[in-house]
N, C-alpha and C positions, 0 to 999 in steps of 0.2 A: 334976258341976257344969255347968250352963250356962257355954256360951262366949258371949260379946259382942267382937265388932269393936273392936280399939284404933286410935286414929288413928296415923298415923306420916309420919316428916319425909321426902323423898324429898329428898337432898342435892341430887344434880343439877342438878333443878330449883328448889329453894329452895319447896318448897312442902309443908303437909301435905294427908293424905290419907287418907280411911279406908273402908274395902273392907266394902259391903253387897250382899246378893244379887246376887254376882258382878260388879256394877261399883264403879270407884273413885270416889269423888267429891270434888272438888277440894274443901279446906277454906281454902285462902288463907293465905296468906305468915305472917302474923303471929298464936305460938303461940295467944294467951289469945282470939284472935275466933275461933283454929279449932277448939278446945275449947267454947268454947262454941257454934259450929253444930253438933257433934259430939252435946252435950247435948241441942238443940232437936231435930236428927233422932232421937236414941233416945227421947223422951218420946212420940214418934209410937206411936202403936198399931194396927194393927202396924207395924214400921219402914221407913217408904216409901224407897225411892230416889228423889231429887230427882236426875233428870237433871243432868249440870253442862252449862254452855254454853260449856266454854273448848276454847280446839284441842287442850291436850296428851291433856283428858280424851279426847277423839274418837278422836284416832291412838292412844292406848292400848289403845280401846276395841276398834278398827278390827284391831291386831295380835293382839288376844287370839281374835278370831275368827279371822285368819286360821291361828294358829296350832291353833286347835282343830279346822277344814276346811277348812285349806288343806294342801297338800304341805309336809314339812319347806324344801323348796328357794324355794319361795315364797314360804314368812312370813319366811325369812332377805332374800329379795328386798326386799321392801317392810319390813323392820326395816331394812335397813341404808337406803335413802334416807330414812325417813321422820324416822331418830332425826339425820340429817345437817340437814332441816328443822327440825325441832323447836328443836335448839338457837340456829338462824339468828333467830327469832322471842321475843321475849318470853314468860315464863313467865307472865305472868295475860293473854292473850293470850285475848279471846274469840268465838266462832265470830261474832258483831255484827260484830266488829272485824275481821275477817279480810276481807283484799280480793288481789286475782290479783295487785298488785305485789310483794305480802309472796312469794309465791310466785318472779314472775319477777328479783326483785330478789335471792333466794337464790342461782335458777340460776346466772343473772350474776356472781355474787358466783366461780364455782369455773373460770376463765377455762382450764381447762384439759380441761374436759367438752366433747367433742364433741356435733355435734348430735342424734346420736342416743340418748346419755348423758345429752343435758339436757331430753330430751322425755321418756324415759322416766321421770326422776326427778319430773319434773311432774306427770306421769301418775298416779305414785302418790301425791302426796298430794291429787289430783284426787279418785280413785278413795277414797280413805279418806271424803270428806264426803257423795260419792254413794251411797254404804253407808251411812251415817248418815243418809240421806232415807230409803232405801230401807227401813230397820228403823225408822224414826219417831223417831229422836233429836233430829234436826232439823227445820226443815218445807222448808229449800232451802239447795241448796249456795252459799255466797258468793263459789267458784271454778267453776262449773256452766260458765261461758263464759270459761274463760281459754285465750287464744292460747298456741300448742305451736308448735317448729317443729317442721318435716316429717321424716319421718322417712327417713332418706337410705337409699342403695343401698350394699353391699358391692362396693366397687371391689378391696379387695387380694388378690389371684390368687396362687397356689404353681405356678409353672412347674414342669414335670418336670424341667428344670435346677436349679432353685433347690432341689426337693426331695431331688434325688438330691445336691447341694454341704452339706443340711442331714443329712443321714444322714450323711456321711462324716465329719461334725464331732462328731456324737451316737457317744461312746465305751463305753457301759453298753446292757446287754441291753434292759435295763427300760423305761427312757425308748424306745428306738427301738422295740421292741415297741406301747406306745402309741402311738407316732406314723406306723408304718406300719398301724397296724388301722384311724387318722383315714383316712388315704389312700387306704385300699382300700375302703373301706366305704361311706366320705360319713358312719356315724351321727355321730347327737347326739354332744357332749361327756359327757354327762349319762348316756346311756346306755351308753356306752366306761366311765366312773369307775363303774358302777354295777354294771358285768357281771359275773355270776356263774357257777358250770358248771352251776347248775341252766335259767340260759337258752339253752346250747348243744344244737343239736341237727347235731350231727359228719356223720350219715349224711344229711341235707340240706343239711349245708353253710349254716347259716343260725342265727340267734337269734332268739330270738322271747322279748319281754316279753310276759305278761299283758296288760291293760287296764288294769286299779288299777296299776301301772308306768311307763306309758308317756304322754307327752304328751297330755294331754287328760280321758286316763283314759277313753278310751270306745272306742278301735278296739285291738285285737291290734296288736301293731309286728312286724314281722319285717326281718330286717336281713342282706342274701345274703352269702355270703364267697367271694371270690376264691382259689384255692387255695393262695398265699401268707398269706391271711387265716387260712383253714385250718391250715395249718399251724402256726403262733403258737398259735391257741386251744387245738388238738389238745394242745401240749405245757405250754399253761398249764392245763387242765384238770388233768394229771398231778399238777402242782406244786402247785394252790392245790385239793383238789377241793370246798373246803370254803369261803366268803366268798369276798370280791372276787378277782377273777383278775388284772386289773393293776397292779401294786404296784411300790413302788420298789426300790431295790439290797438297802436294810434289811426288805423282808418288811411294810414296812407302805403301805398301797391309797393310791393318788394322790388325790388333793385338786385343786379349781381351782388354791389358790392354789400350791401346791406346783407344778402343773403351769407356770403363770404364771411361777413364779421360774424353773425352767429355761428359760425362751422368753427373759426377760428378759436372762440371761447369756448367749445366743447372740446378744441383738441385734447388739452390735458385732462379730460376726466376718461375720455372713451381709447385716449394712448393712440388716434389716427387723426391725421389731417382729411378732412373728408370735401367734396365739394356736389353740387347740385349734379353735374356730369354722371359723376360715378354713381347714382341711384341707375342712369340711363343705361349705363353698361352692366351693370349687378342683375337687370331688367333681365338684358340678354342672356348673361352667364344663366343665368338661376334657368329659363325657360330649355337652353340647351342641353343642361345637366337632368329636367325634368321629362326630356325626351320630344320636346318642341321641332318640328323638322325647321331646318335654317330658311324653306322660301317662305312657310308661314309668319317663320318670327320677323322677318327679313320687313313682311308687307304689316305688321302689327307697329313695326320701328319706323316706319313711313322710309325705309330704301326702296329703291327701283327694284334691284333683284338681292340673290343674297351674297353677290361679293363682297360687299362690307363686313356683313357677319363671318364670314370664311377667313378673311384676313385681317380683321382688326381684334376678331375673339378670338382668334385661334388657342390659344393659350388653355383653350378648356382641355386639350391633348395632352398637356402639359399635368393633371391632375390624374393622378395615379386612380385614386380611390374610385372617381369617373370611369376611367379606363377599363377597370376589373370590373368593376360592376356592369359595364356595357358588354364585355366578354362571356361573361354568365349569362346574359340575356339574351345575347347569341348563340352560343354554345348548347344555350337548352338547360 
């Protein structure tokens, strides 16, 4: 028997809705007028999709792409900001209607978003209406020129005192395993929860993801190991040789958030809110400060060249005691 499309209620949002050649199209709050647009659209021959013109249709539209070409880690990216807008705005809410305060009046709204948390979240429902120009959904974005703030520098630093005070506090294998591979390595977070023994290679001393794996998805990453490094992975290979190699006490692969919660119960003993990230930047700082030139460290961090290091560390300029000491070394 032929299938045909039923309409259905999306609680959520108080609206219905019914799913034609892969898009949804809004049918409006109120059953008996959405039944009946339902009606008007199947009497079509064959059955057109009528673009809708409301925001939620767009960001739905906008996740379903990115979950079909984008990285699992992505489309969770932009799912979890967008569905935080979403609810911020009006459910018959239409792309006409939409203007940059609806946006920065969300941001505002979560007084607890740093600046760089509230630019990104922008970003992305920036980024969702420029994708709908860009596939002809729309003919122009009604946020194309909304004001962001800037996107700030990583100031918070892991001293080798602080690190070695946080090891001592870190009482389970597992957890410290993770956090001294952050240490020695500099990778990604992403890349640390991701590792498997099929990416170790022991007699180089080094990991190396694919392309399809690795940030960007277009260059090989390789990733050196210090031979502390080394050793950790050597015995985690033994252990795990099968799926993720980092894992908690229970046998089962760490998570952000999991990782997150541990950081979270050591704030009050070590007085920092710390997170998997800032091992990656502490990486850089510490190598710059040791006299590391920026395109080695640049290609040891898996960047293309070294303007990341130039402008997201800058701040090492910013330490006096650095400063004078590099003068002396200069000066002779």
């Amino acid at each position: 028997m032929p299938h045909f499309p039923k309409p259905f209620f999306r609680r959520s949002r108080g609206l219905y809705y019914v799913q034609l050649r892969g898009k949804q199209i809004n049918l409006g709050a109120d059953r008996v007028a959405a039944f009946a647009r339902y009606h008007e659209l199947m009497t079509q021959v064959p059955p057109a999709v009528v673009p809708s013109d409301d925001v939620i249709s767009i960001i739905d539209a906008f996740l379903d792409w990115c979950q079909q070409h984008r990285a699992p880690r992505t489309y969770d990216w932009y799912k979890e900001r967008l569905q935080s807008f979403v609810e911020s705005v009006p459910a018959t809410l239409t792309v006409s209607q939409l203007r940059p305060f609806h946006v920065q009046q969300w941001a505002d709204s979560h007084s607890g978003w740093n600046g760089g948390m509230r630019r990104g979240c922008m970003l992305a429902v920036q980024r969702a209406f420029n994708w709908a120009v860009k596939l002809g959904h729309i003919d122009r974005s009604p946020i194309a020129y909304l004001e962001k703030p800037k996107a700030g520098t990583r100031e918070l630093v892991i001293s080798p005192e602080l690190y070695a005070s946080l090891r001592a506090l870190i009482t389970d294998e597992a957890f410290k395993d993770l956090v001294t591979l952050a240490w020695e390595t500099g990778a990604r977070p992403q890349e640390l929860l991701g590792l498997e023994a099929r990416h170790v290679e022991l007699h180089a001393a080094r990991l190396v993801f694919p392309a399809r794996e690795a940030k960007g998805k277009k260059r090989v990453r390789v990733v050196h190991l210090t031979d502390t490094a080394v050793a950790i992975v050597q015995r985690l290979v033994k252990k795990w040789p099968e799926g993720r190699l980092l894992r908690n006490e229970d046998g089962v692969p760490w998570t952000r958030f999991a990782v997150n919660c541990r950081f979270c119960r050591l704030t009050n003993r070590i007085g920092v809110k710390l997170c998997l990230y800032v091992f990656r930047h502490s990486f850089c700082d510490r190598g710059l400060k040791l006299g590391v030139d920026p395109i080695t460290l640049a290609s040891l961090m898996g960047h293309v060249d070294a303007t990341m290091v130039a402008r997201v560390y800058s701040h090492v300029g910013q330490d006096q005691c650095h400063l004078k000491a590099a003068l002396r070394r200069a000066t002779g």
